[in-house]
mmCIF entry with sequence, helices, sheets and N, C-alpha, C, O atoms, coordinates in Angstrom:
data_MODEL
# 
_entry.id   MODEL 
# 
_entity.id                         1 
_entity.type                       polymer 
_entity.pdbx_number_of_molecules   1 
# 
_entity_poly.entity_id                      1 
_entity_poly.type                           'polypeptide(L)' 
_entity_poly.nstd_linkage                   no 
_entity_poly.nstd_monomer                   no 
_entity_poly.pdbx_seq_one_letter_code       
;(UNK)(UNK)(UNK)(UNK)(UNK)(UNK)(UNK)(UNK)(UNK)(UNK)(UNK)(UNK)(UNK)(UNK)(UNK)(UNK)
(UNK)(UNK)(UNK)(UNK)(UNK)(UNK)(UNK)(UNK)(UNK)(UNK)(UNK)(UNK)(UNK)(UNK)(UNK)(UNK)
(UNK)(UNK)(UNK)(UNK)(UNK)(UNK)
;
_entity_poly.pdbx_seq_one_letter_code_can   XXXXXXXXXXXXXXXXXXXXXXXXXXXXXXXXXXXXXX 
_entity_poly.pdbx_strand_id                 A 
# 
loop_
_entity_poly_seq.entity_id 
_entity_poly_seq.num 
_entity_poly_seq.mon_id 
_entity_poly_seq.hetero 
1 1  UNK n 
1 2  UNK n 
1 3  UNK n 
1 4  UNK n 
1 5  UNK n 
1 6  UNK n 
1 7  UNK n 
1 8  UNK n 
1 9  UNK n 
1 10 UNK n 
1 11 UNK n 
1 12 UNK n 
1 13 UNK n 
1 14 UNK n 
1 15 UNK n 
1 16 UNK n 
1 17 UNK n 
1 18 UNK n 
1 19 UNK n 
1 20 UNK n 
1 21 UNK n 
1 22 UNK n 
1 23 UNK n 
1 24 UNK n 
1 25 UNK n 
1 26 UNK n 
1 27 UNK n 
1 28 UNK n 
1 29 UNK n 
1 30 UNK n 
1 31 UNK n 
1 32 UNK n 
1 33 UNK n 
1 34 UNK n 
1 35 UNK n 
1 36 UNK n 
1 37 UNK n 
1 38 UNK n 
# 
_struct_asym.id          A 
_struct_asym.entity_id   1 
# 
_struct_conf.conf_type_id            HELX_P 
_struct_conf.id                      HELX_P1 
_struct_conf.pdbx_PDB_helix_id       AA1 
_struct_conf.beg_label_comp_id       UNK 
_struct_conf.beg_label_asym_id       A 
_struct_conf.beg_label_seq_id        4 
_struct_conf.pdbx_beg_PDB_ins_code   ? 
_struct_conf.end_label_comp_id       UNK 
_struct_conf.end_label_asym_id       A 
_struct_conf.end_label_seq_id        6 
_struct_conf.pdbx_end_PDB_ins_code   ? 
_struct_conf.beg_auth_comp_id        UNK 
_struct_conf.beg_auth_asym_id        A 
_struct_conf.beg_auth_seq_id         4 
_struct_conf.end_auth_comp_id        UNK 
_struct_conf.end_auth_asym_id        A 
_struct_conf.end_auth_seq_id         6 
_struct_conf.pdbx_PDB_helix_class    5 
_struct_conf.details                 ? 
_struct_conf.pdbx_PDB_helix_length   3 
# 
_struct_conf_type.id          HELX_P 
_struct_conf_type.criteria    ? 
_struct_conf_type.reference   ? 
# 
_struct_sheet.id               AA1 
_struct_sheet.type             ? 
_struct_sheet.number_strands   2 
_struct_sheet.details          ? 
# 
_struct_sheet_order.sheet_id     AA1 
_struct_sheet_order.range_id_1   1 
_struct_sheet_order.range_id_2   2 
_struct_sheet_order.offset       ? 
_struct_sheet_order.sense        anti-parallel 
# 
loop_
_struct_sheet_range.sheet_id 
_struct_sheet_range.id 
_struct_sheet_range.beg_label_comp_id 
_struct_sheet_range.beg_label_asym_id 
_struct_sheet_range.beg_label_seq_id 
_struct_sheet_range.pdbx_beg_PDB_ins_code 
_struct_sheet_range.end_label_comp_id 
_struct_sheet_range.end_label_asym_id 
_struct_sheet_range.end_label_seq_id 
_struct_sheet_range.pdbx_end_PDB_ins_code 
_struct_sheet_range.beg_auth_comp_id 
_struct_sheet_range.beg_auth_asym_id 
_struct_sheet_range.beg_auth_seq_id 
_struct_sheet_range.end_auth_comp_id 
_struct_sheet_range.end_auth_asym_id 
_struct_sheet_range.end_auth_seq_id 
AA1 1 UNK A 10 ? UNK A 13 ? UNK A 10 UNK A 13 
AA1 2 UNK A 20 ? UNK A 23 ? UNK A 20 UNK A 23 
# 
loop_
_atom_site.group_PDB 
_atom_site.id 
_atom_site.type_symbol 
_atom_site.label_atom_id 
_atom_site.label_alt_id 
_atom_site.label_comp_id 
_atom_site.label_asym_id 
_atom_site.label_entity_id 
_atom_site.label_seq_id 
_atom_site.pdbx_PDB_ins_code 
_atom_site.Cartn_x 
_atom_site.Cartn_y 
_atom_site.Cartn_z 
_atom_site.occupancy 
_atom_site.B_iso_or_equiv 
_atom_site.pdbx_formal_charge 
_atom_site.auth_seq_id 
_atom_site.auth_comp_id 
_atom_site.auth_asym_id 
_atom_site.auth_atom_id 
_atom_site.pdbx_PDB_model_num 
ATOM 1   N N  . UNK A 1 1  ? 112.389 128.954 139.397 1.00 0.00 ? 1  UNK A N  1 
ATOM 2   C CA . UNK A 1 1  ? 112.495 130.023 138.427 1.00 0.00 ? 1  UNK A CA 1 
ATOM 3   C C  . UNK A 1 1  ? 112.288 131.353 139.128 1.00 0.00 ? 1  UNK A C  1 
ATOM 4   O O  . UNK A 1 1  ? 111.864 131.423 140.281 1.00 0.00 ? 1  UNK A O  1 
ATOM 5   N N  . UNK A 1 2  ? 112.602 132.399 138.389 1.00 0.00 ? 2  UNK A N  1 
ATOM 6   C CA . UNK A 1 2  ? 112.807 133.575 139.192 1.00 0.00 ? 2  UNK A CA 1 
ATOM 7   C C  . UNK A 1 2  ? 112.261 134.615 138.601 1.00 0.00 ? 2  UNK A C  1 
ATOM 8   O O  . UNK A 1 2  ? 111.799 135.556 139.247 1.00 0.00 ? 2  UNK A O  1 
ATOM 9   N N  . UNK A 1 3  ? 112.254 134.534 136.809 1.00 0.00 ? 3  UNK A N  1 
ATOM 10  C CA . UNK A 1 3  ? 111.493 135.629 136.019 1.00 0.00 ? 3  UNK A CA 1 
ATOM 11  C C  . UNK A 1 3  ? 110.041 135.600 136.202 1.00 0.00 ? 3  UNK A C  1 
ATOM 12  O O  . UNK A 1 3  ? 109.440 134.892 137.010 1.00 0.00 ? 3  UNK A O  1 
ATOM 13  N N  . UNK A 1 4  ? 109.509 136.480 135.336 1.00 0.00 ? 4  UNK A N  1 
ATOM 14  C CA . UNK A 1 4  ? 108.240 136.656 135.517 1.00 0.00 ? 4  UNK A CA 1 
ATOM 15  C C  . UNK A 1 4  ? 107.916 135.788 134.542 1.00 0.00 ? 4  UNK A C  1 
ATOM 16  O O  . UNK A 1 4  ? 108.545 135.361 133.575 1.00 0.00 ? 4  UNK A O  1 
ATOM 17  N N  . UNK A 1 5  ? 106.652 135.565 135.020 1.00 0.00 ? 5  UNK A N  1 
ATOM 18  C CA . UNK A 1 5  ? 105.490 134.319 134.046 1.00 0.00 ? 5  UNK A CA 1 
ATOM 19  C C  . UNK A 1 5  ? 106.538 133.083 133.606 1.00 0.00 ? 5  UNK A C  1 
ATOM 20  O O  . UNK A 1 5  ? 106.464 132.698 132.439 1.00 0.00 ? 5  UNK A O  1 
ATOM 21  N N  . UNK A 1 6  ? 107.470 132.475 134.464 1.00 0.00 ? 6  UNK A N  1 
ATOM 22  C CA . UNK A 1 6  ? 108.113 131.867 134.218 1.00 0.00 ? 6  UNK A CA 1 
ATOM 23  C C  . UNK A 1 6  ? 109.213 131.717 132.977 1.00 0.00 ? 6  UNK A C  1 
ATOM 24  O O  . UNK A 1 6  ? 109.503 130.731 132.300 1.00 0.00 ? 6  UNK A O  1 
ATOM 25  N N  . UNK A 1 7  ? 109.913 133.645 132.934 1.00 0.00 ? 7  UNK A N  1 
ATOM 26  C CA . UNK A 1 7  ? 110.671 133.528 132.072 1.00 0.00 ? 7  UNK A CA 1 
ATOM 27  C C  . UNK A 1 7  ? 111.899 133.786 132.689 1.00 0.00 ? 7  UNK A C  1 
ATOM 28  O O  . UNK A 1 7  ? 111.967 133.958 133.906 1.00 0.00 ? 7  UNK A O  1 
ATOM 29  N N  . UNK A 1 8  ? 113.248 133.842 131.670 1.00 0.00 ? 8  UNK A N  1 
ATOM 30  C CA . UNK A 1 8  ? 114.174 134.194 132.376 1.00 0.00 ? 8  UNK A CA 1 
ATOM 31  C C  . UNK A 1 8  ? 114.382 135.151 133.321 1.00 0.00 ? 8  UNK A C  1 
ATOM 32  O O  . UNK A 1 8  ? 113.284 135.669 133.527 1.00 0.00 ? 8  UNK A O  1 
ATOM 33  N N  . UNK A 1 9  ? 115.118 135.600 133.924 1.00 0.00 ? 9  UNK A N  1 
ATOM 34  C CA . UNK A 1 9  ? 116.297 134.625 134.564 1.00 0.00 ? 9  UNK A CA 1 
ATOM 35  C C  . UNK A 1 9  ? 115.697 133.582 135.410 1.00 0.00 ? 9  UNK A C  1 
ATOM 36  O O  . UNK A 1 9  ? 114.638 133.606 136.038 1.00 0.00 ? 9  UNK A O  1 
ATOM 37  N N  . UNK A 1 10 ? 116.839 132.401 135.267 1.00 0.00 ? 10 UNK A N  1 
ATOM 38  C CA . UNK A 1 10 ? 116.615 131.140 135.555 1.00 0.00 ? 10 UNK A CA 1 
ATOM 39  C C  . UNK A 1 10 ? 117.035 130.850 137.345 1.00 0.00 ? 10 UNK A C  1 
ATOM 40  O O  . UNK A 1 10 ? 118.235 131.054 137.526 1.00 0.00 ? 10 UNK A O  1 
ATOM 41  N N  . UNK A 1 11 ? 116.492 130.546 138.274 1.00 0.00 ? 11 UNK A N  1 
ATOM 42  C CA . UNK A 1 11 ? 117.452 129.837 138.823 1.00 0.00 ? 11 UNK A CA 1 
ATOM 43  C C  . UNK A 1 11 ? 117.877 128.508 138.860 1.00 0.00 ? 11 UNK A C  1 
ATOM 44  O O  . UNK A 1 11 ? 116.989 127.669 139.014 1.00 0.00 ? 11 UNK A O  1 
ATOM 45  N N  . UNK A 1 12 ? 119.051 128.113 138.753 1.00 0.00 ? 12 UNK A N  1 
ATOM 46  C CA . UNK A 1 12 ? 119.347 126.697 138.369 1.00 0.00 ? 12 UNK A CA 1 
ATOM 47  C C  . UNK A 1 12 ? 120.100 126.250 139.445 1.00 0.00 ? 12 UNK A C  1 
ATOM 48  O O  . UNK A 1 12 ? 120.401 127.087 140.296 1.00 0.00 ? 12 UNK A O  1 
ATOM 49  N N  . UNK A 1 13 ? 120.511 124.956 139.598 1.00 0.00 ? 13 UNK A N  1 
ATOM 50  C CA . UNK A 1 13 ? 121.327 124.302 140.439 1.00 0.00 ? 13 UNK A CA 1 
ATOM 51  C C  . UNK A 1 13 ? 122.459 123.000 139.184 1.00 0.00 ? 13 UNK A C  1 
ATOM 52  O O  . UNK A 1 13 ? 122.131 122.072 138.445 1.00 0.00 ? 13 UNK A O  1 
ATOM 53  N N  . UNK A 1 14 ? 123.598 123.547 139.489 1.00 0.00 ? 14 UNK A N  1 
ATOM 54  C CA . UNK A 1 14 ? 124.367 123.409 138.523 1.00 0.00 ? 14 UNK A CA 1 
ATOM 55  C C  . UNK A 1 14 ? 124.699 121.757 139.137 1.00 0.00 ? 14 UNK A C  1 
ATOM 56  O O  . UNK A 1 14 ? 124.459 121.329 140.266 1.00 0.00 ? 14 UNK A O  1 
ATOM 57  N N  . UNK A 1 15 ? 125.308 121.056 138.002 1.00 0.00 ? 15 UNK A N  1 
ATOM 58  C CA . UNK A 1 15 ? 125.673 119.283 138.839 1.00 0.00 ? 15 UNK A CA 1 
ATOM 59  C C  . UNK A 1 15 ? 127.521 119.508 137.776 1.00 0.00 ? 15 UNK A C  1 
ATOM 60  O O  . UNK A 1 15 ? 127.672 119.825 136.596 1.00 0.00 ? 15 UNK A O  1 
ATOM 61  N N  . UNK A 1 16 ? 128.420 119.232 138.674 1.00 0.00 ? 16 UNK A N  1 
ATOM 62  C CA . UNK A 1 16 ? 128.205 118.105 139.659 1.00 0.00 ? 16 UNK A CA 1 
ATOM 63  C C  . UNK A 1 16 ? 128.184 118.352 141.060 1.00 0.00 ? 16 UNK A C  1 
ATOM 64  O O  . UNK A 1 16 ? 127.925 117.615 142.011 1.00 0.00 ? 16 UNK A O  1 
ATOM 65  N N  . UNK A 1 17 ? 128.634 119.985 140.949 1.00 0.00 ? 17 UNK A N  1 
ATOM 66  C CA . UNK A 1 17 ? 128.446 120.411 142.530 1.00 0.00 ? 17 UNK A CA 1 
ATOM 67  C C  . UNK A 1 17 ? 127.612 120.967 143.330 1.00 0.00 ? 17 UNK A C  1 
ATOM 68  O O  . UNK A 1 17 ? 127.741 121.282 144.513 1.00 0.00 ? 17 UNK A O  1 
ATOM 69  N N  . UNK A 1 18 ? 126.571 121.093 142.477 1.00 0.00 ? 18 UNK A N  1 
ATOM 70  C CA . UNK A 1 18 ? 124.949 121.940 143.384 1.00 0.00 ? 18 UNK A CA 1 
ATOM 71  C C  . UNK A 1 18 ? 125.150 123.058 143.596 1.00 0.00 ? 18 UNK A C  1 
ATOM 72  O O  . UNK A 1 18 ? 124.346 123.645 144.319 1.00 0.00 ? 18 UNK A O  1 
ATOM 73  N N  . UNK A 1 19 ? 126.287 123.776 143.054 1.00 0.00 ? 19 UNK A N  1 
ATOM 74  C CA . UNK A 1 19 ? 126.107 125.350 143.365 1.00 0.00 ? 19 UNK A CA 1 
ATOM 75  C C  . UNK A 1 19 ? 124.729 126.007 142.277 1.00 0.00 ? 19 UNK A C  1 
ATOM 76  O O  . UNK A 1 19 ? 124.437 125.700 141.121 1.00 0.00 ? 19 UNK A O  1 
ATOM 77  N N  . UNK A 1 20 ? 124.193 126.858 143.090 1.00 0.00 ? 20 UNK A N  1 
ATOM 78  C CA . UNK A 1 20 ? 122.991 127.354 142.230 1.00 0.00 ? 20 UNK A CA 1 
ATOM 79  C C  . UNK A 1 20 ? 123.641 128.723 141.668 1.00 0.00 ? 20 UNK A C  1 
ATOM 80  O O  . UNK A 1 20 ? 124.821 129.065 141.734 1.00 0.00 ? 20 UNK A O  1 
ATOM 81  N N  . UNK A 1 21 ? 122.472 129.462 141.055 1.00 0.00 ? 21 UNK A N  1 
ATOM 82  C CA . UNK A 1 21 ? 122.913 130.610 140.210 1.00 0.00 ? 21 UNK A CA 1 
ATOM 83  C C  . UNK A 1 21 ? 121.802 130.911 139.586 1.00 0.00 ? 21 UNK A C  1 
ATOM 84  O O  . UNK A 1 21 ? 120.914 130.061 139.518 1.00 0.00 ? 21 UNK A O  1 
ATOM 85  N N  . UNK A 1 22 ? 121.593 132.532 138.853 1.00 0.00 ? 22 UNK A N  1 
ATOM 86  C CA . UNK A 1 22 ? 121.124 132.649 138.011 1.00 0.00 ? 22 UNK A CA 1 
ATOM 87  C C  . UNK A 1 22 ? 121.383 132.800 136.414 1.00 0.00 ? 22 UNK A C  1 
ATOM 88  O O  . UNK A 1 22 ? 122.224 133.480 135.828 1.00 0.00 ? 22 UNK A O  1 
ATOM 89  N N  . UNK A 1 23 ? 120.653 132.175 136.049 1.00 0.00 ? 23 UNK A N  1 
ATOM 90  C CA . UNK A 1 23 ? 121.031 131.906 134.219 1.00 0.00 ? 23 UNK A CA 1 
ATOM 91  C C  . UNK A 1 23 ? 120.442 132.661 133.225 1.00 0.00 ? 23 UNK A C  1 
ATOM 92  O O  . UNK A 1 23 ? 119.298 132.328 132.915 1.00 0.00 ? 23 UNK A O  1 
ATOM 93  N N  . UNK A 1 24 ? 120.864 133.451 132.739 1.00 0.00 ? 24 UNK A N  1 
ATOM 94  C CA . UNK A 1 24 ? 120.072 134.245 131.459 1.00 0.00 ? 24 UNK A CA 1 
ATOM 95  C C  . UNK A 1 24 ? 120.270 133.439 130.578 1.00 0.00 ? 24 UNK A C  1 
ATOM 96  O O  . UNK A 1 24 ? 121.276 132.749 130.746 1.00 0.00 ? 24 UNK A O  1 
ATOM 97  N N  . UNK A 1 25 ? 119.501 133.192 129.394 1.00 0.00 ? 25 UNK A N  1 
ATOM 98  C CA . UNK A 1 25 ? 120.090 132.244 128.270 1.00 0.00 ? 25 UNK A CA 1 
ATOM 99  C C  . UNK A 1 25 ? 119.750 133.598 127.189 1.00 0.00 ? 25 UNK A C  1 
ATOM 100 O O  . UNK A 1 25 ? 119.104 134.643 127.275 1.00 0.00 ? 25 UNK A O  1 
ATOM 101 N N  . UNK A 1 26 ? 120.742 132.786 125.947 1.00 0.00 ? 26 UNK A N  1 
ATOM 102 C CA . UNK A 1 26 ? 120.210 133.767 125.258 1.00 0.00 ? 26 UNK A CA 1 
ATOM 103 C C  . UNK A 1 26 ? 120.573 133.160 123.949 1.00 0.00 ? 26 UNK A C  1 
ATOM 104 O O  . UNK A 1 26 ? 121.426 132.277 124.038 1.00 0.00 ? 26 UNK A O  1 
ATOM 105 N N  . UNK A 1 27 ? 120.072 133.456 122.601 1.00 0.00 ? 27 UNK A N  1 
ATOM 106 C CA . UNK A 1 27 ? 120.002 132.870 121.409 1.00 0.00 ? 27 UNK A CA 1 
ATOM 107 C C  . UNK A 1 27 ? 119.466 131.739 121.024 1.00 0.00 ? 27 UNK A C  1 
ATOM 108 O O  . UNK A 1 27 ? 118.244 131.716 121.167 1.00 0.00 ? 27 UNK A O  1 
ATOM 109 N N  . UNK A 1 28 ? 119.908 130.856 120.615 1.00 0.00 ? 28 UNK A N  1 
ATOM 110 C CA . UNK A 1 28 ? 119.296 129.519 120.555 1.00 0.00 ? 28 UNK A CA 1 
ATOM 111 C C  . UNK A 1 28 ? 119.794 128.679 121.463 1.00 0.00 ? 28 UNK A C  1 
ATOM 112 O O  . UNK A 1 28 ? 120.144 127.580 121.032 1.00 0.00 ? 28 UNK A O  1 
ATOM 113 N N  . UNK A 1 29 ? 119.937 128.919 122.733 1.00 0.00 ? 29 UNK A N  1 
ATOM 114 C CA . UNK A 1 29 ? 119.613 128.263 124.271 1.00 0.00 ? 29 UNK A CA 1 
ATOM 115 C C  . UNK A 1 29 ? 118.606 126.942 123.995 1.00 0.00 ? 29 UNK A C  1 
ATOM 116 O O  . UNK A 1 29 ? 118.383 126.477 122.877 1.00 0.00 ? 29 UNK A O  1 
ATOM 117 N N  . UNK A 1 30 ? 118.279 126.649 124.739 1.00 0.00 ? 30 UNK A N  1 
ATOM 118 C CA . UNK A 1 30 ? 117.323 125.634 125.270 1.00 0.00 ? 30 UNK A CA 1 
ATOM 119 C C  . UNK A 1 30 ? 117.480 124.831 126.990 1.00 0.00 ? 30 UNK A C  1 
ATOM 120 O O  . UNK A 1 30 ? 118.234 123.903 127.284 1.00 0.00 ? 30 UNK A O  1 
ATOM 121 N N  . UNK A 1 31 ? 116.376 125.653 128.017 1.00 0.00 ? 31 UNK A N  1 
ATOM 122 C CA . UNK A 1 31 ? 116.607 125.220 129.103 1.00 0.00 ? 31 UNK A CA 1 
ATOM 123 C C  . UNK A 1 31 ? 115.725 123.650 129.907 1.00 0.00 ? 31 UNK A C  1 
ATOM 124 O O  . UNK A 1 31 ? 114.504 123.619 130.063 1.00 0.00 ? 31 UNK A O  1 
ATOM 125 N N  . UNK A 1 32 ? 116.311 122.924 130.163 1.00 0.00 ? 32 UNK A N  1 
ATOM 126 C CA . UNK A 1 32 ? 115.537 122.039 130.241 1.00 0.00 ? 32 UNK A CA 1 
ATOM 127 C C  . UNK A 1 32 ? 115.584 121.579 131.476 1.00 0.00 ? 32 UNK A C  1 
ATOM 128 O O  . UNK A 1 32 ? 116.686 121.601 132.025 1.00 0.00 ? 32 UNK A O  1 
ATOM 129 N N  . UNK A 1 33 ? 114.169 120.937 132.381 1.00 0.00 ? 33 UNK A N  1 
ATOM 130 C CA . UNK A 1 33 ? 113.893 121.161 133.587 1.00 0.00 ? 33 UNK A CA 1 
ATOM 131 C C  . UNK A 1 33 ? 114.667 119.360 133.720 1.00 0.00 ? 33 UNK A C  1 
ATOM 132 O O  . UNK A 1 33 ? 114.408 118.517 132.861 1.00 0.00 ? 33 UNK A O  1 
ATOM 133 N N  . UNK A 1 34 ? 115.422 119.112 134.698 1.00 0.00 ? 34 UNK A N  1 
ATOM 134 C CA . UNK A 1 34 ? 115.385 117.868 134.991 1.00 0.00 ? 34 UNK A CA 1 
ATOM 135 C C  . UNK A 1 34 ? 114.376 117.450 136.032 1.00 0.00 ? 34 UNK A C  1 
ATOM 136 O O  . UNK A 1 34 ? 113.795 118.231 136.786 1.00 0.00 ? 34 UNK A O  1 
ATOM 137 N N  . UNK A 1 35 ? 114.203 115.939 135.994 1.00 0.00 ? 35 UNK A N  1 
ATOM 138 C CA . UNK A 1 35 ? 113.440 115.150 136.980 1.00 0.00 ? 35 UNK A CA 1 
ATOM 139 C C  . UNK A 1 35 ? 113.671 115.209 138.701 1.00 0.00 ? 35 UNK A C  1 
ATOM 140 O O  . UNK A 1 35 ? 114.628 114.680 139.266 1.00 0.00 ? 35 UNK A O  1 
ATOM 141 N N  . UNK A 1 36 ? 112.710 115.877 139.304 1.00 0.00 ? 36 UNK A N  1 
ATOM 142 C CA . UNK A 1 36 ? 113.317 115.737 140.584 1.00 0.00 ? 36 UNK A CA 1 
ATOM 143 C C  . UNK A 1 36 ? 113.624 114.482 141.635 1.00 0.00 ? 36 UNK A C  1 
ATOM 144 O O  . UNK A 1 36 ? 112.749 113.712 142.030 1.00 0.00 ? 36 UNK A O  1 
ATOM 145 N N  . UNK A 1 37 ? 114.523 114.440 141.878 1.00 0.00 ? 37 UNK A N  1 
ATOM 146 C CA . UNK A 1 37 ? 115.252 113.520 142.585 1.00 0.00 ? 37 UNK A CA 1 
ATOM 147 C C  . UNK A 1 37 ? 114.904 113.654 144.396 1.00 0.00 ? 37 UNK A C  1 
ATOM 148 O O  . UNK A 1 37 ? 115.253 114.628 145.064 1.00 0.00 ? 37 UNK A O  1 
ATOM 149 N N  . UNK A 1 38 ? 114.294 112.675 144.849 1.00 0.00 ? 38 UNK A N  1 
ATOM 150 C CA . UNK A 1 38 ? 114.058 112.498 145.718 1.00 0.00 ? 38 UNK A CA 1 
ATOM 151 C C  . UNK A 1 38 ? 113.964 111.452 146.905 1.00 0.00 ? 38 UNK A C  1 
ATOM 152 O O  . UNK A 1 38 ? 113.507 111.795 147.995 1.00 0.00 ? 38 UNK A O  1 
# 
């Protein structure tokens, strides 16, 4: 994550190709952390 106190903007890593980015959400969004894979 990249905002403050863990708010937006997001950084994410998009599937199916792993390009990352940052994500603003906005309205009735809902961001949800997946399980890390290791």
């Amino acid at each position: 994550m990249r905002g403050d106190s863990g708010g937006p903007p997001y950084l994410v890593k998009w599937s199916p190709d792993g390009h990352e980015g940052l994500f603003f959400p906005s309205g009735t969004c809902h961001v949800v952390r997946d399980a890390v894979h290791g």
